[in-house]
C-alpha positions as CSV (number, residue, x, y, z in Angstrom):
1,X,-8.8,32.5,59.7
2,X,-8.8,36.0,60.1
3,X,-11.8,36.1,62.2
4,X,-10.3,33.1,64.5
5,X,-7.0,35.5,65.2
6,X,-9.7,38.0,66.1
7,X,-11.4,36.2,68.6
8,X,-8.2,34.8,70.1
9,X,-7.1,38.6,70.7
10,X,-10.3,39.4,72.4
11,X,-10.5,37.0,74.2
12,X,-7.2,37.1,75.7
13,X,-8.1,41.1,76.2
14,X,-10.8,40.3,78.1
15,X,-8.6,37.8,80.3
16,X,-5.8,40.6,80.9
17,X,-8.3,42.8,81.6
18,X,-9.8,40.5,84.5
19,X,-6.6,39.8,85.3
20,X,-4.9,43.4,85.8
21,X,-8.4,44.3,87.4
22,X,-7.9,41.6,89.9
23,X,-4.5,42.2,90.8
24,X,-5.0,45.6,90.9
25,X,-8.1,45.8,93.7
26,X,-8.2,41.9,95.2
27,X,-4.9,41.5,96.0
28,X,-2.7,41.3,98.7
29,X,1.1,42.3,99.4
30,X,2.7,40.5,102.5
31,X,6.1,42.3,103.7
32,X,9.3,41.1,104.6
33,X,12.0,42.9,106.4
34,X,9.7,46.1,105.8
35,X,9.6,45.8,101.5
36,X,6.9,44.1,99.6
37,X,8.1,40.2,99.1
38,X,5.2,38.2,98.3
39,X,1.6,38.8,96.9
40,X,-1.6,37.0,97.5
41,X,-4.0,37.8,94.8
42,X,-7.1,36.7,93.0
43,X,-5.6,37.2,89.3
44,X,-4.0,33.8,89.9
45,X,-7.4,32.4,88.8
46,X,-7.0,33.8,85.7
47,X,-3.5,34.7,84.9
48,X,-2.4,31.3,82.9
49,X,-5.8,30.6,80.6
50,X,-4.2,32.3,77.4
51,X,-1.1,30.2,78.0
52,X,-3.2,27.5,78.7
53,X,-5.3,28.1,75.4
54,X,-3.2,29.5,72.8
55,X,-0.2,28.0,73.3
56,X,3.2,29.4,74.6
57,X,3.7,32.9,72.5
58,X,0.1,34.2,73.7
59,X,1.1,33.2,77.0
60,X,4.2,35.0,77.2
61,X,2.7,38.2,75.9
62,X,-0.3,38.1,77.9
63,X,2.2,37.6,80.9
64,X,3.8,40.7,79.9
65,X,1.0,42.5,80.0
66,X,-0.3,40.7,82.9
67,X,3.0,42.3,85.2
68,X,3.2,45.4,83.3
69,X,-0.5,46.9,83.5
70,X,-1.1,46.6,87.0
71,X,2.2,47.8,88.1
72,X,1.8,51.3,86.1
73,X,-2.4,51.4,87.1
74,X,-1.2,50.6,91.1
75,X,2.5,50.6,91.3
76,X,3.8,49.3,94.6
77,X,7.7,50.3,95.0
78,X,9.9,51.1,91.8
79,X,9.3,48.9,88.6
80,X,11.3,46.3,88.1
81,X,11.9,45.0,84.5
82,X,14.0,41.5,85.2
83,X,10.2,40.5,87.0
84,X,8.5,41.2,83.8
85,X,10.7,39.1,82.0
86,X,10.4,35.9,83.8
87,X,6.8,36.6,83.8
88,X,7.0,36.0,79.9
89,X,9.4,32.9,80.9
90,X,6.7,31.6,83.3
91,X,3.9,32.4,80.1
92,X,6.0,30.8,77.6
93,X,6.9,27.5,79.5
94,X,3.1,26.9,80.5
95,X,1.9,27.2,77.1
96,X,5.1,24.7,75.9
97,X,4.2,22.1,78.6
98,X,0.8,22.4,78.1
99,X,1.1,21.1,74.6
100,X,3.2,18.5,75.5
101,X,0.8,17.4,78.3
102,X,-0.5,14.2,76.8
103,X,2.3,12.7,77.0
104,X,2.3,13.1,80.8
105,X,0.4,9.7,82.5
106,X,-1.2,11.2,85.4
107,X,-1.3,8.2,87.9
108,X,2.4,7.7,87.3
109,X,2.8,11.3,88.7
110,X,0.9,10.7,91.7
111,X,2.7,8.1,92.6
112,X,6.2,10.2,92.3
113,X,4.4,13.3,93.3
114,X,3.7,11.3,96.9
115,X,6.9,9.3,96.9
116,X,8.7,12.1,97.2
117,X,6.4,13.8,99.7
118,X,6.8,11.1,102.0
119,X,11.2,11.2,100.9
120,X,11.0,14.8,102.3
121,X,8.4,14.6,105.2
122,X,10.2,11.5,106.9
123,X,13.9,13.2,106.3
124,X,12.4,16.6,107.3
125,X,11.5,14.7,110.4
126,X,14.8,12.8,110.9
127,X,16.7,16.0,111.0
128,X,14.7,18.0,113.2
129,X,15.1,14.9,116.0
130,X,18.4,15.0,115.2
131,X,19.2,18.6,115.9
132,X,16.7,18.5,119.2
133,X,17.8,15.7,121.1
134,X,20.9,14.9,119.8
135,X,22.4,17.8,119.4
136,X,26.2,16.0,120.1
137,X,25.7,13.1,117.5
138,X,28.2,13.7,114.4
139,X,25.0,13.9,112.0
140,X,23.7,16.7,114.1
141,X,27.1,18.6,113.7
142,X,26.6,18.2,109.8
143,X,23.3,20.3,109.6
144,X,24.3,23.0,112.1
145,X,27.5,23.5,110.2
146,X,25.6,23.8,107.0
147,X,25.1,27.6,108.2
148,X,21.7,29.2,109.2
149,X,20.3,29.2,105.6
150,X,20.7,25.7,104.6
151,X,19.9,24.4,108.8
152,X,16.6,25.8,108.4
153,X,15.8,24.5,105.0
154,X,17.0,20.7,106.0
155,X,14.5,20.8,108.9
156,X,11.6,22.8,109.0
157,X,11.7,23.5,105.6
158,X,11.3,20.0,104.3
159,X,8.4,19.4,106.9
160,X,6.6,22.7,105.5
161,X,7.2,21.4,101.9
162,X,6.4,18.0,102.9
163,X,3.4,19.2,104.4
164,X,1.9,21.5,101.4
165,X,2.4,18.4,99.6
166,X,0.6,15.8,101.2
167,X,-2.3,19.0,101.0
168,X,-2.5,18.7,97.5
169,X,-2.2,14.6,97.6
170,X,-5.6,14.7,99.9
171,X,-7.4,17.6,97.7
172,X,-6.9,14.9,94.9
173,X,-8.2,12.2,96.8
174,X,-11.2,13.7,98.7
175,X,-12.3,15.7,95.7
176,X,-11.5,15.0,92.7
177,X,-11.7,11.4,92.3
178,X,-15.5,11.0,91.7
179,X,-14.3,12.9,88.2
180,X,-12.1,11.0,86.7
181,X,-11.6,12.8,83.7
182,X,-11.4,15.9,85.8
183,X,-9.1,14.7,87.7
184,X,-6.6,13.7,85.2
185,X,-7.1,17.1,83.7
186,X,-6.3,18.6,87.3
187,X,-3.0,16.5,87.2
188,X,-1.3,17.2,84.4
189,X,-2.5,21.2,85.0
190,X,-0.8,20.7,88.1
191,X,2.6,19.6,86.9
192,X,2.6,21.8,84.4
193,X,1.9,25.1,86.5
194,X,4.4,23.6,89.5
195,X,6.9,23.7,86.9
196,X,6.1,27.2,85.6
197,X,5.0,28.9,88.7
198,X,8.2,27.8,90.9
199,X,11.2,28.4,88.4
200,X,9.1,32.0,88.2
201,X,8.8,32.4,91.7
202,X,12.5,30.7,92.4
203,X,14.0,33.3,89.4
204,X,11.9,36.4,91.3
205,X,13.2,35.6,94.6
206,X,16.8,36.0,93.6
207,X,15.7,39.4,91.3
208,X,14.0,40.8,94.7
209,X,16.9,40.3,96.8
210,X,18.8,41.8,94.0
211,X,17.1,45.2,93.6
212,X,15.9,45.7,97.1
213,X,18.0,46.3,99.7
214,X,16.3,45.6,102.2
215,X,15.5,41.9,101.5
216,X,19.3,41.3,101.0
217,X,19.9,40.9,104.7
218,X,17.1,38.1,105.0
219,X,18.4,34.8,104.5
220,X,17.6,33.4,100.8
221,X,15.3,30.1,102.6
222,X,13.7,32.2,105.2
223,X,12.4,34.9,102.0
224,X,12.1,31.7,99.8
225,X,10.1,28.7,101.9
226,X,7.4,31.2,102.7
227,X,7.1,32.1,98.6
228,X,7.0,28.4,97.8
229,X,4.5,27.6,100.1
230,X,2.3,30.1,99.5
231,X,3.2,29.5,95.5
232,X,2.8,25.5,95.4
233,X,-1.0,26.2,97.5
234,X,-1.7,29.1,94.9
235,X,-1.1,26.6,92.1
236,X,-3.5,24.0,93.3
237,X,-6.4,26.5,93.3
238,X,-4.9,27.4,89.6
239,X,-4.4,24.2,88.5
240,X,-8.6,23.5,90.0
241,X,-10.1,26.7,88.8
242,X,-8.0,26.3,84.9
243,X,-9.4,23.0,84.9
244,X,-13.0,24.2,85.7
245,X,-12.7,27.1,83.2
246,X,-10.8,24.7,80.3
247,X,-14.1,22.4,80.4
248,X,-16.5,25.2,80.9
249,X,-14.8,27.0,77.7
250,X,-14.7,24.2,75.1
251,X,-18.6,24.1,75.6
252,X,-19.1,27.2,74.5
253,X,-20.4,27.4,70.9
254,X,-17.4,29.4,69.7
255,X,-14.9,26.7,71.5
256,X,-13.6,25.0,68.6
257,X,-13.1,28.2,66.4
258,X,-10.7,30.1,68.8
259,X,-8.8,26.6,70.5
């Protein structure tokens, strides 16, 4: 037992040290309104395996440690301790889900996953018409006096969102259907770090606007649409490259003494 706890800790050492490596020198932070919003970084490979492995209270520590490491190795700005703590929120609910992920029928989800892609991308469409060539109709009227925030999500938002979506829908289908057990895999991954990933992301965009002034004068969709698109496509390549390293992992001879 004791040497099991061992090789759990080590191990997830050796992830948080890839990690905070990672984050630290292949990584990239994207500006808005002059202050760092967004950041584009290799880590995301890595960031979720403990989670993903040991359940939800490694995950939430390693998160921790995940945010906290490379900010005091490479700090960028002042630290900010509300992002650390939905870090451990985002750890904490992957590992939960994750346990609960048999219960999640994959095909069922695909079929939600691109009803609703198809709800957004066609009323994404209908509104932008609306608002260009009939710009006097009493629906039009409705969305422009939503205000400047909510116009923009309603119509080009939707379509971007609609759009990242039907991404991930083709992924699936072009490359990982020969697999199906991959596949499946890849699914419920998916939901699982969607649902993590963008109440962290949602939670952080709120926390940035809060403690830097600067982004306070963007509107919320205009700072938020560009984070969830560049979080849902980062969570396909997690969702992929966790899959890959799950199923590479439970080969290794020491697999069943550490899972």
């Amino acid at each position: 037992m004791q040497k099991n706890v061992t090789r759990k800790i080590v191990f997830t050492a050796l992830i948080i040290a890839v990690t905070a490596a990672l984050k630290c020198t292949a990584s990239i932070m994207l500006p808005f309104a002059g202050a760092g919003g967004m950041r584009i970084s290799l880590s995301v490979f890595f960031s979720k395996l403990p989670a993903l492995m040991f359940g939800p209270v490694i995950g939430a520590m390693s998160s921790v440690l995940n945010d906290v490491i490379p900010a005091f190795i490479k700090p960028e700005g002042a630290y900010i301790p509300l992002l650390t703590v939905t870090a451990a929120l985002g750890g904490l609910m992957c590992g939960f889900l994750w346990k609960k992920a048999d219960k999640i029928n994959a095909e069922k989800f695909k079929k939600i996953f691109l009803s609703a892609v198809v709800v957004l991308g066609i009323l994404g469409i209908i509104n932008c018409v609306f608002v260009t060539f009939f710009k006097d109709n009493a629906y039009s009227v409705i969305i422009k006096s939503m205000g400047e925030k909510r116009y923009w999500f309603v119509t080009r938002g939707l379509l971007a969102v609609s759009l990242a979506g039907a991404a991930i829908f083709a992924f699936d289908g072009l490359v990982l259907r020969k697999n199906p057990d991959f596949d499946e895999k890849f699914i419920k991954l998916l939901l699982v770090l969607l649902i993590s990933n963008l109440t962290v992301t949602t939670l952080n965009t709120f926390v940035l606007r809060m403690f830097i002034p600067p982004l306070k004068n963007l509107a919320f969709f205009i700072f938020y649409i560009p984070r969830v698109t560049e979080e849902i496509i980062a969570t396909v390549i997690q969702a992929y490259a966790s899959a890959y390293f799950l199923r590479l992992i439970s080969k290794m001879p020491f697999a069943k003494e550490i899972v």
